[in-house]
C-alpha positions in Angstrom: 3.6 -4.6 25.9 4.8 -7.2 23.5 6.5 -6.4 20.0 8.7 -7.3 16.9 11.3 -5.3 16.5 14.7 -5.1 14.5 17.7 -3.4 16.5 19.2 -2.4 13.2 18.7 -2.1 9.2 19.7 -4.7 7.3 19.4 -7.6 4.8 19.9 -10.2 7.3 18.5 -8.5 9.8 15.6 -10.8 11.8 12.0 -9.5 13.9 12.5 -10.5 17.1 9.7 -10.7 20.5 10.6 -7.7 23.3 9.2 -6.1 26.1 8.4 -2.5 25.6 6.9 0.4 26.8 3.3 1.3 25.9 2.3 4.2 23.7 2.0 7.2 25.2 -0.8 8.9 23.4 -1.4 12.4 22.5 -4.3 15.0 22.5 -5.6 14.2 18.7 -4.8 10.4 19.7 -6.7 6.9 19.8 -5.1 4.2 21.4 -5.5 0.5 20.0 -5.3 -2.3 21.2 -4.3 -4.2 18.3 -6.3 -7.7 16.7 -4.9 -8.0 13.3 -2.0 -6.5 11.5 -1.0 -7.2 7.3 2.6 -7.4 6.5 3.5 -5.1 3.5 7.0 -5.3 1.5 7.4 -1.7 2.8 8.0 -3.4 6.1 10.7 -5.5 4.3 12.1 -2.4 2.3 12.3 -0.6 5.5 14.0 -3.3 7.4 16.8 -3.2 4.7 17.3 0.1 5.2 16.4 1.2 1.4 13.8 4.1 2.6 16.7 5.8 5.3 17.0 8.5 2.9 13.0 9.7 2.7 12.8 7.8 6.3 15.2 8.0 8.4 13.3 6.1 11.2 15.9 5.2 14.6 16.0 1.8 15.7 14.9 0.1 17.6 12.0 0.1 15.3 8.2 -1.6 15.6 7.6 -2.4 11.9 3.7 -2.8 10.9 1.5 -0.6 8.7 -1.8 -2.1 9.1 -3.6 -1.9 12.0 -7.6 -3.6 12.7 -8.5 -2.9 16.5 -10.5 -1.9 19.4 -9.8 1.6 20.8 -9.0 1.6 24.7 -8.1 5.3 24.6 -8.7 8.7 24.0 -6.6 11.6 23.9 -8.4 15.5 24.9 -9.5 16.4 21.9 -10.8 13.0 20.1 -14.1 14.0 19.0 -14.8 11.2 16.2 -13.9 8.3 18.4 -14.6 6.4 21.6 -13.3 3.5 23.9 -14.9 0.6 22.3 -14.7 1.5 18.9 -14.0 -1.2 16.5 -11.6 0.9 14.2 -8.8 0.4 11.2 -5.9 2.2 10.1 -2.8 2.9 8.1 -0.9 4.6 10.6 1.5 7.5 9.5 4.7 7.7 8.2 7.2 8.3 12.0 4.6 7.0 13.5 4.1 3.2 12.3 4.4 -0.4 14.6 1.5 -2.3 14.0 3.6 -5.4 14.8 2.7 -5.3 18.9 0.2 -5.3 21.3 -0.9 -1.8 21.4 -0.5 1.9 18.9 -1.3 5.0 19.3 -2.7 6.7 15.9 -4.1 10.1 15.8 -7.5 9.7 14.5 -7.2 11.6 11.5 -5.8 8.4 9.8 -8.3 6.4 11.6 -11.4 5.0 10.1 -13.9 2.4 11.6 -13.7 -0.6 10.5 -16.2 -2.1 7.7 -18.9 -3.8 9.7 -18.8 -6.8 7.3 -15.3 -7.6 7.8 -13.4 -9.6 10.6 -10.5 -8.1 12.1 -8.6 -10.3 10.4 -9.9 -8.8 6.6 -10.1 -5.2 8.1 -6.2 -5.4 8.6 -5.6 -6.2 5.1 -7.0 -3.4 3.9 -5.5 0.6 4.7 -2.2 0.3 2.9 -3.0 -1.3 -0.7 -6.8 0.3 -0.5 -5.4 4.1 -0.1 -2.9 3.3 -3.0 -5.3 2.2 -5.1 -7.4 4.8 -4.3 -4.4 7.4 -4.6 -3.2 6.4 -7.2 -6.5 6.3 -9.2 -9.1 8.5 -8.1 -6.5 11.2 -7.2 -3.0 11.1 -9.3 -5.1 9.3 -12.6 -8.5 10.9 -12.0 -9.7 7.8 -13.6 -13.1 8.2 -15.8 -15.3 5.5 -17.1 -14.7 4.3 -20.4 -10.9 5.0 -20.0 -8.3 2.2 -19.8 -5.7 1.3 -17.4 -3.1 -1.4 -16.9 -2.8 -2.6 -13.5 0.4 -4.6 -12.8 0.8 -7.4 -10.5 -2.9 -7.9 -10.5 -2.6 -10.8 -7.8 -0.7 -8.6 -5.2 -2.0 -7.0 -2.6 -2.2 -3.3 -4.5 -3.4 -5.0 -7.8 -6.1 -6.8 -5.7 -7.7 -3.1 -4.8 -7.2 -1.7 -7.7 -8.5 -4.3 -10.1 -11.9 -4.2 -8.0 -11.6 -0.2 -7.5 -11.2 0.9 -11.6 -14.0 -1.6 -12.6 -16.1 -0.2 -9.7 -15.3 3.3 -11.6 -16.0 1.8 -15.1 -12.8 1.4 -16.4 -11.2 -1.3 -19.0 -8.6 -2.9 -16.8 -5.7 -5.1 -18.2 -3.6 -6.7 -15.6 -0.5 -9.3 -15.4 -0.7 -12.7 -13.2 1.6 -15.7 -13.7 -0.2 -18.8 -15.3 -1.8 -20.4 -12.2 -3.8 -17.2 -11.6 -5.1 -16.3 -14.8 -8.8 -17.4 -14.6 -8.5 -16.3 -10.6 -8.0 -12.9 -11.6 -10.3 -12.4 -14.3 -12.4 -12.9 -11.4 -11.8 -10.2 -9.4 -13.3 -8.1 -12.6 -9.8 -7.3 -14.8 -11.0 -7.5 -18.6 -7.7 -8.2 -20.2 -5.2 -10.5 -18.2 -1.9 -11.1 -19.6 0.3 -14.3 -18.7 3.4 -12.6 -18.1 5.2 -16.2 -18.3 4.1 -16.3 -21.5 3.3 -13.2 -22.9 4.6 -9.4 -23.8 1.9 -6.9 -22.6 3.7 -4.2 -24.5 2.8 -6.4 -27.9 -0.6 -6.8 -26.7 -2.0 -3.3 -24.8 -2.1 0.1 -26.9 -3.5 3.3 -26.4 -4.4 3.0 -22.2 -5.0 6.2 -20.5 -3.4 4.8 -17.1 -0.9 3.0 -15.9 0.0 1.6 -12.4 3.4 0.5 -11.9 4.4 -1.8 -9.0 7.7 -3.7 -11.0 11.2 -2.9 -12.0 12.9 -0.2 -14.5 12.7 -2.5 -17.6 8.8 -2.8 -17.2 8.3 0.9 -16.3 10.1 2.2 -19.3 8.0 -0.4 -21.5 4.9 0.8 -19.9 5.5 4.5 -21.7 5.2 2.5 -24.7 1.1 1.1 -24.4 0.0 4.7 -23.5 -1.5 7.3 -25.6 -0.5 10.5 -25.7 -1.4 12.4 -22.3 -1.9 9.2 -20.9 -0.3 9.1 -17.4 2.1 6.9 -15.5 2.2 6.4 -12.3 4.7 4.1 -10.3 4.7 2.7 -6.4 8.1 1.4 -7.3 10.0 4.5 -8.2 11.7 6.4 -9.3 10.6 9.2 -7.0 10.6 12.7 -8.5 10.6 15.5 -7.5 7.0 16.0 -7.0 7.4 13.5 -4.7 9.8 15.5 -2.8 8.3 18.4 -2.6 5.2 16.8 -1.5 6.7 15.5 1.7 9.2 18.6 2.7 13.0 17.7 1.4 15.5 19.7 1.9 17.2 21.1 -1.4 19.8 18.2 -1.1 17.6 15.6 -1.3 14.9 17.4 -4.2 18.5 17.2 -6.7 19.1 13.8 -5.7 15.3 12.7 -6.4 14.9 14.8 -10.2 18.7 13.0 -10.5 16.8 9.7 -9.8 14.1 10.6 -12.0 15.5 12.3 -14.8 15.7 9.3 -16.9 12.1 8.3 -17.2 10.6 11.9 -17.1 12.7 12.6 -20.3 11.7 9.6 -21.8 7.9 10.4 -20.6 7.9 13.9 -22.5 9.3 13.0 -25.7 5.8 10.1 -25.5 4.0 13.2 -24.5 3.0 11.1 -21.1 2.8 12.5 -17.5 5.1 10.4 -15.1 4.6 10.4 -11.3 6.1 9.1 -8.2 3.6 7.4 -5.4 4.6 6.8 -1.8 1.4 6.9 -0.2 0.2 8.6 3.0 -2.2 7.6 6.1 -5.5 9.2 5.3 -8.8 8.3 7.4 -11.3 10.3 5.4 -10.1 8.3 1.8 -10.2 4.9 4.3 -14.1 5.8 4.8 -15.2 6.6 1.5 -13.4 2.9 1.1 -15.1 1.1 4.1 -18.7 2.8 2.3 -17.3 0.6 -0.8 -16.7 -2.6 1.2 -19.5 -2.5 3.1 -21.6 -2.1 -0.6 -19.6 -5.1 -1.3 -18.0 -3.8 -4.0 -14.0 -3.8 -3.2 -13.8 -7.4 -1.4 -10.5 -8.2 0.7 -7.9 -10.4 -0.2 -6.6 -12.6 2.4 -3.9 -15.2 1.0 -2.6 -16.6 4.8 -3.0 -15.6 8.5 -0.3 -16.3 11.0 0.0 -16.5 14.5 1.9 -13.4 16.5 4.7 -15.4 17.3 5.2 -16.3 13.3 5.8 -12.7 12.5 9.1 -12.8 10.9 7.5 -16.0 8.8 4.9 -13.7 7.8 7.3 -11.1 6.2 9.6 -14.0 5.0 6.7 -15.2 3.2 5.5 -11.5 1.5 9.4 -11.5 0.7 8.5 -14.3 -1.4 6.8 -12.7 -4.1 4.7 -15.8 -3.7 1.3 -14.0 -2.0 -1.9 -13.8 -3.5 -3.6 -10.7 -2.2 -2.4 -9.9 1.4 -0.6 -11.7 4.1 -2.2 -11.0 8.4 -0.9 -11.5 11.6 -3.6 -12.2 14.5 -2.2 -10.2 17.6 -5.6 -11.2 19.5 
């Protein structure tokens, strides 16, 4: 089959098309034949090498993390699943490559697809929907009535989440650069701040919830608009030991993460605010309960461009950007 790979980590390192062999597929399996894929920065983040630590993944390496398909395959003991099935997925962590022709995913991260949805809008979805819906519904246990700050609310995440806390019945408050203020008011945020122009720490107090996607200056100012027992919770890092423990470090590694972390957990406790670490995981039950929500037509995908197979590596230059609104999908098919 056909893929992008990289032969290395690295800055400067570039996809490139290859010839390689086809999955082999297990006994809790589903093989895909793949139609769409999203590009993520995780892809770009992996590339560089700055995940070798938590993911020490060997090259040559099949980047991809979003997968829309048709199954082809089943392994022995597939009992949710069938050849034929029109299915999407965030595959797990080892076991990722959505950037080719074919994966093999075991079907407990597999969902099936949103019947409203092309292939092209199904892809967009697994990664950014289960970290919204991680983040929220499980690490914040978001109520109605409570109040969260979203950041980034015209990535890909902040896309999701916007439409996933109003869809609970929170108060949302979200940053956007000036072009896409009045855009994302429309996805349902309440409060959206300019960050070209404005200081949300001078303007947001008292929030429950916060979702962090930026760097260490805005995560220590987002301590600052939370109440007391409020909780923080960051894609970006630092990771913490939580984190660690969560996904089986060794002793070596759980110092060097509560090293990492110290910092901001000190500086949560003396606010009296819970700080967390989120590196999502593949999880086709929570990719369900999501597809039920899209196919209510209430969490809508985001689709900013589509490019051709052969443009894959101009589809991650472009996420590198920063310059996406919502998602960025490659047709396979």
């Amino acid at each position: 089959m056909k893929a992008f790979i990289i032969d290395r980590y690295g800055k400067k390192e570039k996809l490139h098309l290859q010839e390689i062999a086809e999955p082999v597929i297990k006994e809790n399996d589903v093989l895909i034949r793949i139609y769409s894929a999203s590009v993520n920065l995780l892809d770009s983040k992996i590339k560089n090498g700055e995940f070798k630590l938590i993911l020490p993944y060997k090259t040559p390496l099949v980047l991809g993390h979003d997968v829309a398909g048709v199954i082809i395959k089943t392994g022995a003991n597939v009992s949710r699943f069938k050849a034929g099935d029109e299915v999407y997925a965030r595959p797990a962590d080892h076991r990722i490559g959505t950037f080719a022709e074919l994966i093999a995913v075991d079907e407990a991260d597999v969902a099936l697809k949103p019947k409203k949805l092309t292939m092209e809008e199904a892809a967009s979805i697994p990664l950014v929907a289960l970290t919204a819906w991680q983040a929220l519904v499980e690490k914040a246990d978001l109520k109605k009535g409570q109040k969260v700050f979203i950041q980034a609310g015209s990535g890909g995440v902040g896309t999701i989440a916007i439409q996933l806390a109003k869809y609970i019945g929170a108060t949302v408050a979200t940053t956007t650069g000036t072009t896409n203020v009045t855009w994302v008011k429309a996805l349902g945020a309440d409060v959206v701040i300019d960050y070209k122009k404005e200081d949300f720490e001078a303007i947001l107090h008292d929030y429950d919830v916060v979702l962090n996607s930026q760097d260490t200056s805005t995560l220590e100012k987002s301590l600052r608009v939370l109440k007391p027992g409020g909780k923080l919770i960051s894609i970006s890092g630092p990771p913490d030991t939580g984190f660690a423990k969560e996904i089986g470090l060794g002793w070596p590694l759980k110092m060097l993460m509560a090293l990492l972390s110290l910092g901001i957990r000190r500086k949560a406790k003396r606010r009296g605010v819970d700080y967390s670490f989120l590196f999502m995981r593949a999880e086709g039950s929570q990719l369900s309960r999501i597809t039920a929500l899209i196919d209510a037509g209430i969490i809508n995908p985001v689709v900013d461009k589509v490019f051709p197979f052969a443009k894959t590596e101009e589809a991650l230059t472009y996420v590198e950007s920063g310059r996406a609104k919502g998602k960025v999908v490659i047709n396979i098919r």
